[in-house]
FIFI-375319 format. One record per residue: residue in three letters; chain; x, z, y of N, C-alpha, C in turn. Coordinates in Angstrom, 2 decimals, always signed. Layout:
FIFI-375319
(atom 'ALA' 'A' (X Z Y) (X Z Y) (X Z Y))
...
END
This chain:
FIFI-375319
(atom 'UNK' 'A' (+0.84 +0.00 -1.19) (+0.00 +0.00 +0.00) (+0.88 +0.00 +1.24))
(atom 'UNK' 'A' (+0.63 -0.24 +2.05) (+0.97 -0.67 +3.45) (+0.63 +0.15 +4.65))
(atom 'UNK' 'A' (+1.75 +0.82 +5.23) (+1.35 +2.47 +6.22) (+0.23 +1.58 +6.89))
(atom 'UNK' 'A' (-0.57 +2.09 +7.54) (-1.81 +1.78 +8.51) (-0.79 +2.15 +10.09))
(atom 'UNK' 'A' (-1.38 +1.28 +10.96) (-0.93 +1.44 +12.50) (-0.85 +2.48 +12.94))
(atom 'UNK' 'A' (-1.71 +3.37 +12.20) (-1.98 +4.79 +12.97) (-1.23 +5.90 +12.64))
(atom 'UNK' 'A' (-0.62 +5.63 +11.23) (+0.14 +6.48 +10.79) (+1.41 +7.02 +11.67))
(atom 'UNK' 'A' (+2.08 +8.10 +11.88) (+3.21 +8.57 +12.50) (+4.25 +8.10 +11.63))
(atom 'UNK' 'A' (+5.08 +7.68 +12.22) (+6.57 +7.40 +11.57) (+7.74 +8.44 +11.91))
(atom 'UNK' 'A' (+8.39 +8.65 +10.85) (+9.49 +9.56 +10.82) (+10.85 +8.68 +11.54))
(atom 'UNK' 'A' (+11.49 +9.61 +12.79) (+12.66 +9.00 +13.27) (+13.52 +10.38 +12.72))
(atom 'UNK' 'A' (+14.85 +9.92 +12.48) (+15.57 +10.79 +12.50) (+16.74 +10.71 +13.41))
(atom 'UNK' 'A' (+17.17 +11.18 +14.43) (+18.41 +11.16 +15.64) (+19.75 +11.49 +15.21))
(atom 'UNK' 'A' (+20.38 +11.30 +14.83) (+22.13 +11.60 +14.54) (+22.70 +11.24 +15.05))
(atom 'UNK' 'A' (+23.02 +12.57 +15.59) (+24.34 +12.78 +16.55) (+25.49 +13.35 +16.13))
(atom 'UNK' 'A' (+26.59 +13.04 +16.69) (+27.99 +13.96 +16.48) (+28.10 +15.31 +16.82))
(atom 'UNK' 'A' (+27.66 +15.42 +17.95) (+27.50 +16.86 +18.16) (+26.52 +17.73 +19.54))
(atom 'UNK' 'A' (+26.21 +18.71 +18.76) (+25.28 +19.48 +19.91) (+25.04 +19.00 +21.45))
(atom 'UNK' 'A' (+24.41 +18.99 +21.74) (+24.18 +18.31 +23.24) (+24.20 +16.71 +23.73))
(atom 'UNK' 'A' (+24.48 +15.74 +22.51) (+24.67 +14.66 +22.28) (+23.04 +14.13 +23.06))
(atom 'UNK' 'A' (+22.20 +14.76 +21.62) (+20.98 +14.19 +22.45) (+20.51 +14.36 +23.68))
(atom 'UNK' 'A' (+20.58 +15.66 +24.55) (+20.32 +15.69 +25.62) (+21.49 +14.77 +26.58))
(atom 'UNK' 'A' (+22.11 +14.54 +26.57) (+23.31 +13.65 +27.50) (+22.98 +12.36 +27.06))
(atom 'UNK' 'A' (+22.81 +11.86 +26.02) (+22.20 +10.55 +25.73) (+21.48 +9.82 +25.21))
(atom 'UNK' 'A' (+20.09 +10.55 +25.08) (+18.91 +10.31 +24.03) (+17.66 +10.87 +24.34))
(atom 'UNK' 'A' (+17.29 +11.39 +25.96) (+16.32 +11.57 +26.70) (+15.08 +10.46 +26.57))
(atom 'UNK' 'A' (+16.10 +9.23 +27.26) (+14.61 +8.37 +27.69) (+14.21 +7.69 +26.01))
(atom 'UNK' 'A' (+14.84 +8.13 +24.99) (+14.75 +7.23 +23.94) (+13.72 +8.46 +23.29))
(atom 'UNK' 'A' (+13.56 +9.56 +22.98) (+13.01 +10.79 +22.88) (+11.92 +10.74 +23.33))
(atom 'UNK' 'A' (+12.07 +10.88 +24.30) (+10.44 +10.94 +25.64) (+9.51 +9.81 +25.28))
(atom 'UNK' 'A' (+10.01 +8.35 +25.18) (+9.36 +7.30 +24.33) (+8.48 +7.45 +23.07))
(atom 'UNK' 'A' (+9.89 +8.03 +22.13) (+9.02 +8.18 +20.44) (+7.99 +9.06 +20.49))
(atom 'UNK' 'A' (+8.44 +10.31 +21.05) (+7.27 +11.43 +21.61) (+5.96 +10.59 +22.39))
(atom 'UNK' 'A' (+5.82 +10.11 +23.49) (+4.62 +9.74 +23.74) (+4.12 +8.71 +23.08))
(atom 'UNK' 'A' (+4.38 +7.72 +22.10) (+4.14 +7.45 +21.06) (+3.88 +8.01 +19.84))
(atom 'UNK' 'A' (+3.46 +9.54 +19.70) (+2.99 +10.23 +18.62) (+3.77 +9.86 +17.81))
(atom 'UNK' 'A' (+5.27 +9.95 +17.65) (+5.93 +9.59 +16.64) (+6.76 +10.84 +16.10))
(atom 'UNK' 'A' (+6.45 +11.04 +14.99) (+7.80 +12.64 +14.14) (+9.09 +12.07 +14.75))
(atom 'UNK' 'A' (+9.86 +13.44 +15.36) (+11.72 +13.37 +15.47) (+11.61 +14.56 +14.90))
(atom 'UNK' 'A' (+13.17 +14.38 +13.84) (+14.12 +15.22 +13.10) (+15.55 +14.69 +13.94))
(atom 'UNK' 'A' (+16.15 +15.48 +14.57) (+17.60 +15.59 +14.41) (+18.45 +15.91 +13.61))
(atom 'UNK' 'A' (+19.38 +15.32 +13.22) (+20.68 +15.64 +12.62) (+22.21 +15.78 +13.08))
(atom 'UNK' 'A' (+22.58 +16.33 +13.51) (+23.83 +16.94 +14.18) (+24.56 +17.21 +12.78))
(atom 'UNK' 'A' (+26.29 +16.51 +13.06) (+26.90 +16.12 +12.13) (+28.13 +17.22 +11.95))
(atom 'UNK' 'A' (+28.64 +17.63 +13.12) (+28.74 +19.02 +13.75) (+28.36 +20.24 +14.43))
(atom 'UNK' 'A' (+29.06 +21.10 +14.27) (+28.86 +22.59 +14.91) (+28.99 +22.25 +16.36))
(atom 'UNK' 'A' (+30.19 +21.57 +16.55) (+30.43 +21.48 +18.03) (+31.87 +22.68 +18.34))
(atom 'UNK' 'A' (+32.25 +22.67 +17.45) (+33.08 +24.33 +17.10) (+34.71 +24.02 +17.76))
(atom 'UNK' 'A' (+34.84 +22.30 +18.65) (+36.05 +22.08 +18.97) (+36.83 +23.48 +19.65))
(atom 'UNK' 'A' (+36.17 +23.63 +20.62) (+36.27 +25.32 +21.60) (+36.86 +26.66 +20.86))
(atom 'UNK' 'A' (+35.75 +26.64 +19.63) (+35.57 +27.69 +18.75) (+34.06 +28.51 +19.19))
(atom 'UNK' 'A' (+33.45 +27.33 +19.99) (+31.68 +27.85 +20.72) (+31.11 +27.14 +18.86))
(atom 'UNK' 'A' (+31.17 +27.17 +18.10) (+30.49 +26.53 +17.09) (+29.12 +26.80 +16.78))
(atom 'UNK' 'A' (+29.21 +28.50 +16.80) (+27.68 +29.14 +16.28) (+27.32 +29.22 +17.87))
(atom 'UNK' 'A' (+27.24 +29.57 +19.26) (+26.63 +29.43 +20.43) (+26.26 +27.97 +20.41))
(atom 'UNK' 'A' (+26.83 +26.77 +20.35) (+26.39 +25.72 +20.49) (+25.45 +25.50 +19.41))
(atom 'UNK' 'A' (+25.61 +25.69 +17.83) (+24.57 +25.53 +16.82) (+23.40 +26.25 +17.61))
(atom 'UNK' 'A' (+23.50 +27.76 +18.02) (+22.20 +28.22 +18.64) (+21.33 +27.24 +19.54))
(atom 'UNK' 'A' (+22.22 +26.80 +20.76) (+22.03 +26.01 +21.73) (+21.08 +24.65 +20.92))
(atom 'UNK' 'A' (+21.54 +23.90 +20.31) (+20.57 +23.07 +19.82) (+19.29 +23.37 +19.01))
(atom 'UNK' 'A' (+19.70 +24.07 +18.08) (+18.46 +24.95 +18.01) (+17.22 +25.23 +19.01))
(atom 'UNK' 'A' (+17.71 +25.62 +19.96) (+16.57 +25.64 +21.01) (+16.49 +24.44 +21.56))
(atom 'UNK' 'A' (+16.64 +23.35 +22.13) (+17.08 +22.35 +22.78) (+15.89 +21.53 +22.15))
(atom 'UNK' 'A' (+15.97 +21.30 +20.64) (+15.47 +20.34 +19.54) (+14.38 +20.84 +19.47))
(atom 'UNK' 'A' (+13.99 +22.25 +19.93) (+12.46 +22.93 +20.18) (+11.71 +22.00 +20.86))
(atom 'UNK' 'A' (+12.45 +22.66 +22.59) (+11.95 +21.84 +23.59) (+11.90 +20.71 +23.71))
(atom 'UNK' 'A' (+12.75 +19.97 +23.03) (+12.61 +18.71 +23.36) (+11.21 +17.59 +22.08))
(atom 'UNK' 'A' (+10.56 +18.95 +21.67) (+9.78 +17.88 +20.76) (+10.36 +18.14 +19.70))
(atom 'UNK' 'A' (+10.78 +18.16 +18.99) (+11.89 +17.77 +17.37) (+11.05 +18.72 +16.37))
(atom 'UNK' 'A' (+10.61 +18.00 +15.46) (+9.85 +19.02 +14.36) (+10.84 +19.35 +13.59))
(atom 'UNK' 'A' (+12.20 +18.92 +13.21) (+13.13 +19.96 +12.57) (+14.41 +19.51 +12.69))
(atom 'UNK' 'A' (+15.42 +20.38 +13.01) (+16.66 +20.42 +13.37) (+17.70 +20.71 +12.24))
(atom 'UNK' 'A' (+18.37 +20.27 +12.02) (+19.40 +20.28 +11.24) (+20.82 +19.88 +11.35))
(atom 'UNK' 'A' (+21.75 +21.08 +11.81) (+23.27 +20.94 +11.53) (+23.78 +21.25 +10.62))
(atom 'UNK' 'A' (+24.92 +20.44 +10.57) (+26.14 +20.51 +9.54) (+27.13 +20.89 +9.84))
(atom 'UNK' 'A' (+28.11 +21.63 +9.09) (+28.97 +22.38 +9.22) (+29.72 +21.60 +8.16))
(atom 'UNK' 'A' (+30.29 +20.30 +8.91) (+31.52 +19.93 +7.56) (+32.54 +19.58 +8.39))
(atom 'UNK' 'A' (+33.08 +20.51 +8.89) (+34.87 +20.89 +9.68) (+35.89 +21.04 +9.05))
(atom 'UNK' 'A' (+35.54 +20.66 +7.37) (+36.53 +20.41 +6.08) (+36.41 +18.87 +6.31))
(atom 'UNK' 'A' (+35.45 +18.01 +6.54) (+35.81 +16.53 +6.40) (+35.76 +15.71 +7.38))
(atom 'UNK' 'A' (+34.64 +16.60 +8.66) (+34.95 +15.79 +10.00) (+35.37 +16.83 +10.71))
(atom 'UNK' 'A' (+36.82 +16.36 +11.68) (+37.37 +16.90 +12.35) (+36.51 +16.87 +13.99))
(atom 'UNK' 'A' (+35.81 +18.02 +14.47) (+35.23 +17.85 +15.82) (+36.00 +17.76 +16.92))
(atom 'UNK' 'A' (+35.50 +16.69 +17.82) (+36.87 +16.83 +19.17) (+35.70 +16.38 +20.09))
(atom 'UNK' 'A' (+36.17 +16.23 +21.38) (+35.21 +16.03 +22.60) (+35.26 +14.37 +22.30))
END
């Protein structure tokens, strides 16, 4: 069968790291949202270049609230991707 027009579609956002989407994924966000469309983020890092890893994980956490996002999800793989600015 074939989704119907009306159905919501799942986007998912992946980013490198915390704050990604807000610095560059506003007007693309604000779009899918007033289009009744599901966002999941995925953040690929902590953001932990600093050693802010868990403040910035918090930080998106809230961020992916406000900004709409029905579920947020970071990764913590600083064994295979190295985080840098």
């Amino acid at each position: 069968t074939s989704p119907s027009s009306t159905q919501k579609k799942l986007h998912v956002l992946v980013i490198a790291h915390p704050d990604d989407e807000s610095m560059f994924f506003i007007p693309t966000i604000k779009a899918l949202l007033q289009a009744g469309e599901t966002l999941w983020i995925l953040c690929l890092t902590t953001g932990d270049y600093d050693g802010l890893g868990k403040q910035r994980t918090k930080e998106i956490h809230r961020a992916s609230k406000l900004l709409g996002f029905e579920k947020c999800i970071v990764q913590n793989n600083s064994d295979t991707i190295q985080d840098h600015p």
